[in-house]
BAMI-221497 format. One line per 3 residues: their letters; for each residue x, y, z of N, C-alpha, C, O. Coordinates in nm, 4 decimals. Atoms other than C-alpha are relative to their C-alpha. Example, Ala and Ser with C-alpha at 12.3 -4.5 7.8 and 13.67 -1.06 7.14 Angstrom:
BEGIN
as> 0.0890 -0.1190 0.0000 1.2300 -0.4500 0.7800 0.0900 0.1200 0.0000 0.1936 0.1181 0.0665 | -0.0820 -0.1190 -0.0060 1.3670 -0.1060 0.7140 -0.0770 0.1090 0.0730 -0.0261 0.2198 0.0899;
This chain:
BEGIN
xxx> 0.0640 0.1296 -0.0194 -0.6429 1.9750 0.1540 -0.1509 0.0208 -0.0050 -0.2078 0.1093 0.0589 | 0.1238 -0.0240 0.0052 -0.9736 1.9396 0.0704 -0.0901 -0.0999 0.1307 -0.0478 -0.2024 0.1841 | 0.0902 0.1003 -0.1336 -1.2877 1.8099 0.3608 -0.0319 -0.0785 -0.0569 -0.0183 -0.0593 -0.1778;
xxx> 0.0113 0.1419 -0.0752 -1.3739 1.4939 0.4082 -0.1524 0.0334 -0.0936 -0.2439 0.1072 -0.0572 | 0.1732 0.0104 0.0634 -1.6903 1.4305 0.1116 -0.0421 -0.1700 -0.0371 0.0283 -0.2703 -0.0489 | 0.0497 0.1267 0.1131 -1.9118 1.1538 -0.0485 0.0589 -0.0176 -0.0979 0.0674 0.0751 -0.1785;
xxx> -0.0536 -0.0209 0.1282 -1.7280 1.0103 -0.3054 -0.0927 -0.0311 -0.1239 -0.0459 -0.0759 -0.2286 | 0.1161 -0.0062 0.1421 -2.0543 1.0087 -0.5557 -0.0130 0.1779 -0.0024 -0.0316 0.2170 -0.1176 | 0.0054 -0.1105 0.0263 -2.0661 1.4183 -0.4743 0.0481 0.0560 -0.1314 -0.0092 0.0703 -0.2394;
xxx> -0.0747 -0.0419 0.0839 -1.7866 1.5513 -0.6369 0.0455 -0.1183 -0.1347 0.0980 -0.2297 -0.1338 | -0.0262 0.0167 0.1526 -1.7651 1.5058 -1.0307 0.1469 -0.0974 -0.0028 0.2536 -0.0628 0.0480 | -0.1436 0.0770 -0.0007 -1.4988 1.2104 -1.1009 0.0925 0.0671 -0.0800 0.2127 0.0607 -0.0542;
xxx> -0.1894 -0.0603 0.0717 -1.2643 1.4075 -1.3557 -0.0037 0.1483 0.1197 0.0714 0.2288 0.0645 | -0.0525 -0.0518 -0.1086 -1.2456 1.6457 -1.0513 0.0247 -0.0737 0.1109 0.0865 -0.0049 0.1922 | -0.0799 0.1292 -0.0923 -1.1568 1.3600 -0.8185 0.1447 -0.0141 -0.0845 0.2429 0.0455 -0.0402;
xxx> -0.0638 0.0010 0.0756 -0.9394 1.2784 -1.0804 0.1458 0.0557 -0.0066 0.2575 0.0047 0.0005 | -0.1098 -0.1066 0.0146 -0.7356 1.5752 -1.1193 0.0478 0.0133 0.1283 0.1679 -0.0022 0.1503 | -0.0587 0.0161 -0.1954 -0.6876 1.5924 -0.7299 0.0739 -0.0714 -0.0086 0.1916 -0.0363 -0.0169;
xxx> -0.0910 0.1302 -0.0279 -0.5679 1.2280 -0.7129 0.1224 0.0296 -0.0934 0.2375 -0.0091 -0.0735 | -0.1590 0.0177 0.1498 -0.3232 1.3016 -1.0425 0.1146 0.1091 0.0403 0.2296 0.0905 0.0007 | -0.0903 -0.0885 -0.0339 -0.1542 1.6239 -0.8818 0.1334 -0.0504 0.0392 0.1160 -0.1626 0.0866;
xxx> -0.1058 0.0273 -0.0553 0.1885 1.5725 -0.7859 0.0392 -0.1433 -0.0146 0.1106 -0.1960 0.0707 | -0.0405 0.0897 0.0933 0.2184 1.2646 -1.0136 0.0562 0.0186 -0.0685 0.0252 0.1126 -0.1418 | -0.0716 -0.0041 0.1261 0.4930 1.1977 -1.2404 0.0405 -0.1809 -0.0200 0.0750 -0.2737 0.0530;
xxx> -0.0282 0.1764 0.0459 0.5346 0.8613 -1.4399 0.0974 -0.0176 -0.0908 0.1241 -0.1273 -0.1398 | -0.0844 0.0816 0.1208 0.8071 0.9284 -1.6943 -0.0052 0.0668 -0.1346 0.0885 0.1158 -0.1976 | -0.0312 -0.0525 0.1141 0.6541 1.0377 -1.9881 -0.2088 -0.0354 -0.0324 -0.2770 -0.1366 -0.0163;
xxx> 0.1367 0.0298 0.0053 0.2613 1.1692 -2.0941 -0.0718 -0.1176 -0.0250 -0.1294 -0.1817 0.0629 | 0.0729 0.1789 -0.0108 0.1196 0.8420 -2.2342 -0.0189 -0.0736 0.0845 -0.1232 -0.1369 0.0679 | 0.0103 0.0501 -0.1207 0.1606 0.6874 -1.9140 -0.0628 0.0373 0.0614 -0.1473 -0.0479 0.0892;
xxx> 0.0091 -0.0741 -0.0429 0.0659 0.9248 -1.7417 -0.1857 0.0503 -0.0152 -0.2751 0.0765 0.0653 | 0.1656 0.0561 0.0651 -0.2737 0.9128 -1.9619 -0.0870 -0.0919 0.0266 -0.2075 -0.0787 0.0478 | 0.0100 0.1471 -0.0213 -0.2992 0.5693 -1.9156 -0.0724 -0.0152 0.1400 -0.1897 -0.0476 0.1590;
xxx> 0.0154 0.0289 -0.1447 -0.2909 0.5558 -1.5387 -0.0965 0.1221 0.0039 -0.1837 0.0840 0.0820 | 0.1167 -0.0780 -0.0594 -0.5282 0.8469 -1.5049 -0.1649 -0.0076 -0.0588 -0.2672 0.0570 -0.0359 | 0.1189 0.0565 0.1064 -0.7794 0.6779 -1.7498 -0.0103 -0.1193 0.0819 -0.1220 -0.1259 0.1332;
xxx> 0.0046 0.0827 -0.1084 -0.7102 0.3692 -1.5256 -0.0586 0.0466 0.1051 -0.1648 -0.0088 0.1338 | 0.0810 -0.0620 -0.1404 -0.8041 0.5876 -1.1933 -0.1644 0.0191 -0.0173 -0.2572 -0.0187 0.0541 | 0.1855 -0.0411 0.0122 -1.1505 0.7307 -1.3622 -0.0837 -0.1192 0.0010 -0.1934 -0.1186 0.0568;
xxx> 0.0607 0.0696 0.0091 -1.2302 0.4019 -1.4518 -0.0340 -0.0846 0.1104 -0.1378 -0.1507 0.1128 | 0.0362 0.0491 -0.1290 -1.2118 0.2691 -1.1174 -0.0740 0.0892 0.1089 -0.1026 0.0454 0.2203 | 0.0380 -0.1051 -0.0714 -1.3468 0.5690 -0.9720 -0.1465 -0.0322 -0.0389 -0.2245 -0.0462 0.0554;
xxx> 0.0989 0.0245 0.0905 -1.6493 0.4961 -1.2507 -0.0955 -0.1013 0.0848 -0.2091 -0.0874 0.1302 | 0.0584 0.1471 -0.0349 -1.6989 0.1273 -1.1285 -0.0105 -0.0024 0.1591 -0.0769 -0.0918 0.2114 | 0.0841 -0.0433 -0.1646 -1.7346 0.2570 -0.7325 -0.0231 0.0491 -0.0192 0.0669 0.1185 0.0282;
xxx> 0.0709 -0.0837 -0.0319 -1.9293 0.5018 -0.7927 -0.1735 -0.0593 -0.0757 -0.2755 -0.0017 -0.0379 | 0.0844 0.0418 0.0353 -2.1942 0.3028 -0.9920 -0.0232 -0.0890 0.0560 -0.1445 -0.1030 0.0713 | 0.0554 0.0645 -0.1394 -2.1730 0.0228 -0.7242 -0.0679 0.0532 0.1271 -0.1304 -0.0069 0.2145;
xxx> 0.0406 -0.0144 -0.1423 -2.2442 0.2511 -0.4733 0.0984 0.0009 0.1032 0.0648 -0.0104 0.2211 | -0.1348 0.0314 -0.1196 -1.9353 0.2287 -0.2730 0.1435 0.0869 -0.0300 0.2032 0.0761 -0.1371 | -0.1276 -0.0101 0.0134 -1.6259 0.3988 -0.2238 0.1241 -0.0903 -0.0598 0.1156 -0.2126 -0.0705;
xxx> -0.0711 0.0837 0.0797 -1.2870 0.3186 -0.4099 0.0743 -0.0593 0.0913 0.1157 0.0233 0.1727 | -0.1012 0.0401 -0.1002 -1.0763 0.1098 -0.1966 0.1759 -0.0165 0.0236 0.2198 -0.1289 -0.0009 | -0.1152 -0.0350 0.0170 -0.7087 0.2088 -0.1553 0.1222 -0.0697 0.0913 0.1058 -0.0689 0.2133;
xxx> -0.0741 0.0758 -0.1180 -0.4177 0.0165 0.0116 0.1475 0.0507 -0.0205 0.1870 0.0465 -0.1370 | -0.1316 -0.0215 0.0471 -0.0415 0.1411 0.0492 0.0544 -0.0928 0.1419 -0.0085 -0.0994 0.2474 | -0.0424 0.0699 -0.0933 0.2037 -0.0978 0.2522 0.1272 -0.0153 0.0693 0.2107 -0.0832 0.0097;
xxx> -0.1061 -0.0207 -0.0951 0.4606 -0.0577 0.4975 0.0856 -0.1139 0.0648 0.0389 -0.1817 0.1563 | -0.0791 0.0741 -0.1243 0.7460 -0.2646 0.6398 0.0514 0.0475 0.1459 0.1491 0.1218 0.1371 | -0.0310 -0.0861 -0.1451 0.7937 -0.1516 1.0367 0.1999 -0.0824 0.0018 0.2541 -0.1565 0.0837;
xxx> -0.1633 0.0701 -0.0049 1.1932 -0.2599 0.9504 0.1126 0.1344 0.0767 0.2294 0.1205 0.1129 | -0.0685 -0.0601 -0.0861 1.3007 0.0406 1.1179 -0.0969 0.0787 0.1189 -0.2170 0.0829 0.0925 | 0.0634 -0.0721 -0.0594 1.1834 0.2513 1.4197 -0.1369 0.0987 -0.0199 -0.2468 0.1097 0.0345;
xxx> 0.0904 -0.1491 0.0526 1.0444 0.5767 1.2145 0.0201 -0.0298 -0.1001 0.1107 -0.0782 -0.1680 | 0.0403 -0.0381 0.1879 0.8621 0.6415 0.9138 0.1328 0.0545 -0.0483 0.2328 0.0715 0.0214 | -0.0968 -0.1324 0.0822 1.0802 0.8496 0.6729 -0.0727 0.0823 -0.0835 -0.1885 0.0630 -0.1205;
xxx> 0.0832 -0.1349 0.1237 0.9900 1.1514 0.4398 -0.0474 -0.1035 -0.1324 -0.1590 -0.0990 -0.1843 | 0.0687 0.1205 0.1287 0.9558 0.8587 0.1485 -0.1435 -0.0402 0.0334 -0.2338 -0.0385 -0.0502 | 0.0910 0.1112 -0.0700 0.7070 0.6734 0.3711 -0.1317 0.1468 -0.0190 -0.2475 0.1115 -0.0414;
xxx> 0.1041 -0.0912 -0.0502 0.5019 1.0680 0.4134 -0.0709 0.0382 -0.1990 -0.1588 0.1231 -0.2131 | -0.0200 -0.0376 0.1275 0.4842 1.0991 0.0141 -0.1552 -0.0967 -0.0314 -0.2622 -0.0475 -0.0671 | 0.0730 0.0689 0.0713 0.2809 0.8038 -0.0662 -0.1766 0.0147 0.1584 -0.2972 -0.0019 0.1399;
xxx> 0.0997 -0.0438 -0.0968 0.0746 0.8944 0.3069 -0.1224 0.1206 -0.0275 -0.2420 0.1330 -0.0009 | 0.0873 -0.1374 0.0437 -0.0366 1.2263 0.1709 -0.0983 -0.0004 -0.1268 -0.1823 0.0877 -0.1447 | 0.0331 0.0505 0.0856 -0.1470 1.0601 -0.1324 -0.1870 -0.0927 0.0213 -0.2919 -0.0854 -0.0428;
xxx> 0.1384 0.0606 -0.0179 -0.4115 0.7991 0.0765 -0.0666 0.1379 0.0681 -0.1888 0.1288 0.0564 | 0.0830 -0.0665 -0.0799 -0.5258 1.1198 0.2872 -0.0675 0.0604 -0.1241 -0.1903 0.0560 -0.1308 | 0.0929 -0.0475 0.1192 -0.6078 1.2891 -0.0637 -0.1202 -0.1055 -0.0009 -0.2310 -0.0525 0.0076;
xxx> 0.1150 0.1340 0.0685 -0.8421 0.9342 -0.1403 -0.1083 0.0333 0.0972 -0.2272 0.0575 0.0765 | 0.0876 -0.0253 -0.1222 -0.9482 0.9869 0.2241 -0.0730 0.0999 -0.0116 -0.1942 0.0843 -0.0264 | 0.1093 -0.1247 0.0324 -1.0838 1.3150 0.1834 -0.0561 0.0396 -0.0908 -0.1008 0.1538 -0.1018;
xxx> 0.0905 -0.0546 0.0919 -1.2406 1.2823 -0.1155 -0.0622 -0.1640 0.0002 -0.0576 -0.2389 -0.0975 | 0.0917 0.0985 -0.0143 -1.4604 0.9811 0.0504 0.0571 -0.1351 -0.0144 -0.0009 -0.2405 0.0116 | -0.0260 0.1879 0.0137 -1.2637 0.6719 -0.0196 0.0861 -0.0605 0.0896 0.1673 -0.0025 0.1617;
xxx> -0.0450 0.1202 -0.1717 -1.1532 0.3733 0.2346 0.0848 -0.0199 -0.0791 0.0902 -0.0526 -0.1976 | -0.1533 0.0513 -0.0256 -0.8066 0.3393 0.3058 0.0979 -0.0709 0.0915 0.1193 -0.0135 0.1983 | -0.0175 0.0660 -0.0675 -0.6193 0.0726 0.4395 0.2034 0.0161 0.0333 0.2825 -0.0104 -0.0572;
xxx> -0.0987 -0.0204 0.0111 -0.2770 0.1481 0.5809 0.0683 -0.1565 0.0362 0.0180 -0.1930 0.1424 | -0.0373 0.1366 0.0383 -0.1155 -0.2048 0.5488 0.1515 -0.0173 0.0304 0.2442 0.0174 -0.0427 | -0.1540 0.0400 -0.0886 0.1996 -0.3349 0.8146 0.0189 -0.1491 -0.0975 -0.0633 -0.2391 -0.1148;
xxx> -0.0430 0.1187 0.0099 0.3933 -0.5893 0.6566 0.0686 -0.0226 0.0946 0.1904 -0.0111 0.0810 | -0.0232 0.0665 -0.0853 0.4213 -0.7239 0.9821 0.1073 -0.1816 -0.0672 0.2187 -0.2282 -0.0429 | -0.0967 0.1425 0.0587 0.5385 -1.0792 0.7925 0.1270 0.0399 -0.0778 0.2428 0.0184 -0.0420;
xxx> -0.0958 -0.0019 0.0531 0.7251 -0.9834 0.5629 0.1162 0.0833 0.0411 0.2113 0.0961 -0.0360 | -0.0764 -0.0176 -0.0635 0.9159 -0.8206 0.7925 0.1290 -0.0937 0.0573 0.2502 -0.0928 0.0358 | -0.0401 0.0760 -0.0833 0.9788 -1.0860 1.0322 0.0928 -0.1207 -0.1143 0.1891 -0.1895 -0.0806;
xxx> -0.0891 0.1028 0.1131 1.1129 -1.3062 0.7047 0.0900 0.0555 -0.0990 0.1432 0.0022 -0.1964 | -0.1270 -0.0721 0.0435 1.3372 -1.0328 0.6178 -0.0044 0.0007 -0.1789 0.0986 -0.0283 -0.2399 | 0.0289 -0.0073 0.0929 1.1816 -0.9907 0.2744 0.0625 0.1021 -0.0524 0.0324 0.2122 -0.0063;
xxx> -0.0751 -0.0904 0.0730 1.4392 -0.8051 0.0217 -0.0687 0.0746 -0.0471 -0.0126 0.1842 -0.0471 | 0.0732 -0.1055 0.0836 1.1638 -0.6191 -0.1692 0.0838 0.0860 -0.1086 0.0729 0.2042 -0.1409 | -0.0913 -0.0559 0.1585 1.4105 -0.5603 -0.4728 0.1139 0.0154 0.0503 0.1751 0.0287 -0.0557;
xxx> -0.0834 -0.0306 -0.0327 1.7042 -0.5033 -0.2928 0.0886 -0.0883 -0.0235 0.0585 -0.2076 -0.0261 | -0.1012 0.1284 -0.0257 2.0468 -0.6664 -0.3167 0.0128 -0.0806 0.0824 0.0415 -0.1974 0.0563 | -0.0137 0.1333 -0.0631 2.0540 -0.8338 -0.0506 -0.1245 0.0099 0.1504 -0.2000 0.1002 0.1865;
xxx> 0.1267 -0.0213 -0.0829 1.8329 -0.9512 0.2424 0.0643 0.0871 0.1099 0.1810 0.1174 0.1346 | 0.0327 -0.0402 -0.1208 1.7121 -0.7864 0.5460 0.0836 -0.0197 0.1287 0.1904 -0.0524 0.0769 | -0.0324 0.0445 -0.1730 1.8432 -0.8519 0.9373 -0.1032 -0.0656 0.0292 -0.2107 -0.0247 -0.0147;
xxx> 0.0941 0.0669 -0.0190 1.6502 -1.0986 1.0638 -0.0520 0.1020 0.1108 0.0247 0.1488 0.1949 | 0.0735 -0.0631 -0.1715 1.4016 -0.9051 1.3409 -0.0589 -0.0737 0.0920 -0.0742 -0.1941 0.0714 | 0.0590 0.0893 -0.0822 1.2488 -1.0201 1.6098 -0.1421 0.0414 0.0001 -0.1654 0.1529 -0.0466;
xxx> 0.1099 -0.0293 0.0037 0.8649 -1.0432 1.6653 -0.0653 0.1082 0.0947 -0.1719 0.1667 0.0753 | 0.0233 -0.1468 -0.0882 0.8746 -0.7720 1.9697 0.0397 0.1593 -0.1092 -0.0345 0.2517 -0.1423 | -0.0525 -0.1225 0.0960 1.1254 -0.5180 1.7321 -0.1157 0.0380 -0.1360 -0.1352 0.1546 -0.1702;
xxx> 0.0465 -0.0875 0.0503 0.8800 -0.5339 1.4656 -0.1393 0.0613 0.0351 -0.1929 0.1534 -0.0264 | 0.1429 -0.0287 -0.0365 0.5314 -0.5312 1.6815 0.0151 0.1519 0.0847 -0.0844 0.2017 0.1373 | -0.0296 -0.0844 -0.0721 0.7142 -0.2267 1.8451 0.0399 0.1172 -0.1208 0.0306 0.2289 -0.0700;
xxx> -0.0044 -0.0275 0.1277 0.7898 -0.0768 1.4877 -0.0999 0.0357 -0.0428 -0.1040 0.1518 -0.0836 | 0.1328 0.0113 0.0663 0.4760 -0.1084 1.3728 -0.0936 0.1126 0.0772 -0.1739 0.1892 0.0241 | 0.0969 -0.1135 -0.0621 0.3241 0.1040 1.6769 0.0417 0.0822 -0.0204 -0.0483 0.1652 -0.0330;
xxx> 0.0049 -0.0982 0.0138 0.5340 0.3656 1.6146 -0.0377 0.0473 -0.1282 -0.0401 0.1682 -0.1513 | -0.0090 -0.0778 0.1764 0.4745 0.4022 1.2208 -0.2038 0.0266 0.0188 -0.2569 0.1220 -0.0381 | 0.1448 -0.0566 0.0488 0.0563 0.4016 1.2622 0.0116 0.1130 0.1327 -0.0628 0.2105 0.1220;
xxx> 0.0364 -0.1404 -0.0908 0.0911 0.6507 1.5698 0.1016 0.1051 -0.1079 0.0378 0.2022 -0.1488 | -0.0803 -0.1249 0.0978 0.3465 0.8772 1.3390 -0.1557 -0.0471 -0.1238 -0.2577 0.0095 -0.0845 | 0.0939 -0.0021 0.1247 0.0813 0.7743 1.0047 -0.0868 0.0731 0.0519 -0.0922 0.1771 -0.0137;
xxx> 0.1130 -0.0848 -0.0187 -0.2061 0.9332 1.1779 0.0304 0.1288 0.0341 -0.0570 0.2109 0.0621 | 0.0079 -0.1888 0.0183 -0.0604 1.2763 1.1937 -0.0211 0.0518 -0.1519 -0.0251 0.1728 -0.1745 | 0.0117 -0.0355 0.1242 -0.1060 1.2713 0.8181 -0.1154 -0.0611 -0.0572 -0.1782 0.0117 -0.1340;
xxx> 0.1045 0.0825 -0.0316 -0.3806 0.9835 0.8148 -0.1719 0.0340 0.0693 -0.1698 0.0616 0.1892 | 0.1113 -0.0397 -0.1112 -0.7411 1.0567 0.9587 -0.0193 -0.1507 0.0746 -0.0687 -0.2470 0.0159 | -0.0040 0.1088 -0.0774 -0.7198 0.7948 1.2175 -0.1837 -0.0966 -0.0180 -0.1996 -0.2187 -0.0196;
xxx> 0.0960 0.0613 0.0183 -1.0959 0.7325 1.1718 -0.0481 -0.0192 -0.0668 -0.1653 -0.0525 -0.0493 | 0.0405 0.0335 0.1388 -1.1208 0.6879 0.8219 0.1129 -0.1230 -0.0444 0.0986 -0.1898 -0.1468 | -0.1014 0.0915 0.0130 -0.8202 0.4604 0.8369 -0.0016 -0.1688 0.0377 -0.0140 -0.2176 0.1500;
xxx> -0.0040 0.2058 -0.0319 -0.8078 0.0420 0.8276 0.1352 -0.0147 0.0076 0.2054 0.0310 -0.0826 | -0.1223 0.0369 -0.0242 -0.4925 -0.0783 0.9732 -0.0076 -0.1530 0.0251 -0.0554 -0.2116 0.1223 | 0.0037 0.1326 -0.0102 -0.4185 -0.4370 0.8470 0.1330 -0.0405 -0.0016 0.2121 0.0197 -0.0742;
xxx> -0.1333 0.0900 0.0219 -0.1107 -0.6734 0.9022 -0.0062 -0.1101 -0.1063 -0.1026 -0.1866 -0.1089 | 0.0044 0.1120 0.0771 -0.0143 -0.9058 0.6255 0.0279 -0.1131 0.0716 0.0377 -0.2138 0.0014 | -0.0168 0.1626 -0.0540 0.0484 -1.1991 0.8844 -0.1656 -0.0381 0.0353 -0.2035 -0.1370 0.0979;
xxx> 0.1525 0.0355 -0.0585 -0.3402 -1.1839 0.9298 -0.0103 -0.1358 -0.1164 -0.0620 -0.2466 -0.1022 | 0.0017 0.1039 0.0944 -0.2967 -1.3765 0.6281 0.0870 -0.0936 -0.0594 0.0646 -0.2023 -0.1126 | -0.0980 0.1159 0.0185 0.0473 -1.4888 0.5802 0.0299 -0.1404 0.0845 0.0402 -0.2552 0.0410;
xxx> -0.0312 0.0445 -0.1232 0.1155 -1.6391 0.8820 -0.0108 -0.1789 0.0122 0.0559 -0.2724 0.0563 | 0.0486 0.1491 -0.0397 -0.1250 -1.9330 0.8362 0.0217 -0.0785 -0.0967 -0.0052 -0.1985 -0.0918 | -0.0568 0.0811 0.1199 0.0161 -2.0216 0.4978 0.1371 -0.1428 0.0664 0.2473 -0.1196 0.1161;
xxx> -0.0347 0.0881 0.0476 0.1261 -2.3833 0.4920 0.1183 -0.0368 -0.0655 0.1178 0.0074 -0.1804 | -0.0438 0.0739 0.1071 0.4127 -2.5722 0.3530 -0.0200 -0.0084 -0.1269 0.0384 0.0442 -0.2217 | 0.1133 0.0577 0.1073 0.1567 -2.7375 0.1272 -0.0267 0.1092 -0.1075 -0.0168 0.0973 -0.2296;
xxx> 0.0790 -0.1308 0.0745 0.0038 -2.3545 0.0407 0.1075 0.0625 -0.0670 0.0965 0.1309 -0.1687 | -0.1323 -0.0612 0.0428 0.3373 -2.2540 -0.0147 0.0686 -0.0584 -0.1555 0.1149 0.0070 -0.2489 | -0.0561 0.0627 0.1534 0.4457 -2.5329 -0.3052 -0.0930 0.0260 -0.0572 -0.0882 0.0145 -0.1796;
xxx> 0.1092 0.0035 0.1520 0.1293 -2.4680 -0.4556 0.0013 0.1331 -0.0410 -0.0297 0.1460 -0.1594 | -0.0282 -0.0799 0.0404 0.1936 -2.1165 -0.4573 0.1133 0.0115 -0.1482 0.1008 0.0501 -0.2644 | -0.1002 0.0351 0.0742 0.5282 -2.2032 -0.5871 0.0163 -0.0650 -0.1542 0.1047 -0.0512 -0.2387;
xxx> 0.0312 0.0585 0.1394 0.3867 -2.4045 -0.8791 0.0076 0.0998 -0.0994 0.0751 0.0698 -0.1979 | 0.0233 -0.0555 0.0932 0.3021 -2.1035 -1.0692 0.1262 0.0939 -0.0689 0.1146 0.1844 -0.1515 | -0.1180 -0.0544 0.0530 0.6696 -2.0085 -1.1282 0.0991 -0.0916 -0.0441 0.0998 -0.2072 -0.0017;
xxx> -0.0804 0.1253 0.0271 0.9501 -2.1749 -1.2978 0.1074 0.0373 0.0870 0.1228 0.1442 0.1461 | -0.1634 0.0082 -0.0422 1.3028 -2.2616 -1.1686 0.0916 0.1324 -0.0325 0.1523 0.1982 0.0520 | -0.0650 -0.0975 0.0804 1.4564 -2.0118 -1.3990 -0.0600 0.1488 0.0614 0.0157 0.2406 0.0929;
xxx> 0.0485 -0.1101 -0.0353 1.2116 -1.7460 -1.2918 0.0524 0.0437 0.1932 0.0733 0.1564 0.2380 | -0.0588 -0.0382 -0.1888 1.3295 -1.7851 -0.8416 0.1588 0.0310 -0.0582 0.2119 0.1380 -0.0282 | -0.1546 -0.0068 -0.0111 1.7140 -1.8461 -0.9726 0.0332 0.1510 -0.0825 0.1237 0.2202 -0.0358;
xxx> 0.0181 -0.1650 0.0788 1.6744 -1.4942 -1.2237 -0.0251 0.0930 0.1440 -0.0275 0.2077 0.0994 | -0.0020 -0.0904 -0.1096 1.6394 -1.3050 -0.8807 0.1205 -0.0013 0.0721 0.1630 -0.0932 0.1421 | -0.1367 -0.0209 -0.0604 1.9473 -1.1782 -0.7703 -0.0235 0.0727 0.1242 0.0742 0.1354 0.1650;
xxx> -0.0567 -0.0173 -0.1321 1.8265 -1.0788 -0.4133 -0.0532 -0.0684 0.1465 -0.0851 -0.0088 0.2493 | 0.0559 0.0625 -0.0514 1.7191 -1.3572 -0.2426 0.1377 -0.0917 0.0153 0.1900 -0.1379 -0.0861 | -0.1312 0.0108 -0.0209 2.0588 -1.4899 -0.0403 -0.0006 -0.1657 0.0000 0.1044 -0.2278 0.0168;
């Protein structure tokens, strides 16, 4: 693991190659693609002046992390220690609304204690892999929550009929 730098120090195709380690997408071209994607965002914070900003996001739907959950963790601590803000991100809501996230079928409904009790244990387990003080811990109900009816059909506008009933895991 490398320390904790400025991310204007170190040379971006050595950022680069860090962030790309222990990536696989499939097949080189991709693989090209997305790491030509990374520089270029690496490019456009580093000529603002600012770190790149990184977000991976968690449902607290069970107790404990899992080894899946430590994969994509070890991933923001790389960003972290090579200077860039990372936000570890509770889907607190989409919890509580038992959001399938691709799956066949939905969720258990939870309750709002099970997942606010969920949630503490996954950022106290995240920060053994996490630097707790380089870390932003946001809930998506900061923002779902206050969504509307109203905000909701207008969301809804931008999809057709065909496109909600084409989802086979929404019960």
């Amino acid at each position: 693991m490398t320390t904790s730098t400025d991310p204007g120090q170190m040379p971006i195709d050595e950022q680069v190659a860090i962030l790309m380690q222990g990536t696989s997408y499939g097949d080189e071209e991709t693989k090209r693609q997305m790491a030509a994607e990374l520089r270029g965002r690496l490019m456009e914070a580093q000529r603002e002046g600012r770190p790149l900003r990184v977000y991976c996001g968690y449902d607290p739907t069970k107790p404990d992390l899992h080894v899946g959950h430590t994969i994509t963790m070890r991933k923001l601590r790389q960003f972290q220690d090579l200077g860039h803000e990372v936000t570890f991100l509770i889907g607190s809501y989409t919890s509580l609304v038992g959001d399938p996230s691709d799956k066949n079928k939905t969720r258990p409904l939870m309750t709002q204690q099970e997942i606010e009790e969920n949630a503490r244990t996954y950022t106290d387990q995240a920060f053994k892999i996490l630097d707790r003080d380089k870390t932003i811990i946001r809930h998506n109900g900061e923002w779902l929550a206050g969504l509307s009816l109203v905000d909701l059909i207008r969301i809804a506008q931008n999809f057709t009929v065909q496109q909600f009933l084409s989802r086979e895991n929404f019960a």
